[in-house]
C-alpha positions as CSV (number, residue, x, y, z in Angstrom):
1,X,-217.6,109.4,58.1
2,X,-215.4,106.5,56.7
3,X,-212.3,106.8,54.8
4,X,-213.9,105.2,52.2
5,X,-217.0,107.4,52.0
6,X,-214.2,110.3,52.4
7,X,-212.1,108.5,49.1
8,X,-215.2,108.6,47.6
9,X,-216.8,112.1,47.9
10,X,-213.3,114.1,47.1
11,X,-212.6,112.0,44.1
12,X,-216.5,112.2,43.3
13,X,-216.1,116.1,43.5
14,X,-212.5,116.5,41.5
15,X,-214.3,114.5,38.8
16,X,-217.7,116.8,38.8
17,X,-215.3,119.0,38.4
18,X,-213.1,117.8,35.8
19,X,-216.2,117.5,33.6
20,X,-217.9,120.8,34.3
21,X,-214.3,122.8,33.8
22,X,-213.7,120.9,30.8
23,X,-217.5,121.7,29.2
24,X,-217.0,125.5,30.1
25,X,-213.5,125.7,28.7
26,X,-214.7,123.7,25.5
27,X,-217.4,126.6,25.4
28,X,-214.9,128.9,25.4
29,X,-212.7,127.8,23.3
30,X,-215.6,127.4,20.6
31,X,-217.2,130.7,21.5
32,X,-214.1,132.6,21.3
33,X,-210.8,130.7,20.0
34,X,-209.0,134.2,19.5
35,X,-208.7,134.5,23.0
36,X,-206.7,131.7,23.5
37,X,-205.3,132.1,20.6
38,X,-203.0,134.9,22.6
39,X,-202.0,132.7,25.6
40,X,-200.8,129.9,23.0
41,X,-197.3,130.3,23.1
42,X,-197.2,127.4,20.7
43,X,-198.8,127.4,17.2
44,X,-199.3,123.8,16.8
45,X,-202.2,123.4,19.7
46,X,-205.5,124.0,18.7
47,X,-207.4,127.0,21.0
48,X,-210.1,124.5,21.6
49,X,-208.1,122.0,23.1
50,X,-205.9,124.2,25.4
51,X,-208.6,125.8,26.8
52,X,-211.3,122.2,27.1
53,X,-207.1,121.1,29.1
54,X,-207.1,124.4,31.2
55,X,-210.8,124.3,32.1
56,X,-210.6,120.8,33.1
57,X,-207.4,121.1,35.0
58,X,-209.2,123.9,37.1
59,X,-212.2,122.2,37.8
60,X,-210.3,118.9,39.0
61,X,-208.4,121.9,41.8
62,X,-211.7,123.6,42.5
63,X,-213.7,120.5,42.5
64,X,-210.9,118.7,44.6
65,X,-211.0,121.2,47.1
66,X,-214.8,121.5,47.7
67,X,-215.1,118.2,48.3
68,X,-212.6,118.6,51.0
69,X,-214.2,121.6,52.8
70,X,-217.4,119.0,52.0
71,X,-215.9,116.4,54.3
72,X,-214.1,119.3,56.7
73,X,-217.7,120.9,57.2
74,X,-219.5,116.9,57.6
75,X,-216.9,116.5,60.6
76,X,-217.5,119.8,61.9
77,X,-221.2,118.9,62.3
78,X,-221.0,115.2,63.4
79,X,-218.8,116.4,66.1
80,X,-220.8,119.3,67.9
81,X,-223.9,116.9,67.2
82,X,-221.4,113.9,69.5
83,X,-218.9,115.6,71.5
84,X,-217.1,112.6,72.3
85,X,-215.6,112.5,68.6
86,X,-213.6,115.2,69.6
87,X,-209.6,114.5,69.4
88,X,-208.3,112.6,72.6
89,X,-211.4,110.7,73.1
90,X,-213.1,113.0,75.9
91,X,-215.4,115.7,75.8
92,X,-214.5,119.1,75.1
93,X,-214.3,121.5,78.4
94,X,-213.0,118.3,80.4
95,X,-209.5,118.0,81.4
96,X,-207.6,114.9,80.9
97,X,-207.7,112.7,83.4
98,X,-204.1,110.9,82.8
């Protein structure tokens, strides 16, 4: 896998993310603004809006992150399908010859 197609698939996934968070936590907020009503230590920002910011802030981690065990897990199988992409250049279970 490229770095580019690497670039690609984690930023791809933070911003799946992003949106998906920020949906659910507009959900939230409009299902139940009460709630964040209570973790507002300001009065001046609007329920919906924190929690649409706070939703979309945790999907861009979560999202982020799966697209990195994506690209972790893509290695993991394009190396035990070609053992010479291992780290050093030989196979595994030889020794190095210099």
């Amino acid at each position: 896998m490229s770095w580019k197609l690497t670039f690609l698939a984690v930023t791809g996934c933070a911003l799946v993310g992003m949106l998906m968070g920020g949906l659910f936590g507009f959900g939230g907020g409009m299902m139940t603004p009460d709630f964040f009503r209570h973790l507002i230590p300001w009065r001046d920002v609007e329920p919906v809006g924190l929690a649409t910011f706070l939703g979309a802030t945790a999907g861009v981690l979560l999202g982020g992150g799966l697209g990195c065990f994506a690209v972790l897990v893509q290695f993991a199988l394009q190396w035990r399908k070609n053992p010479q992409l291992a780290p050093g250049g030989f196979k595994s279970g030889e020794a190095d010859a210099g």
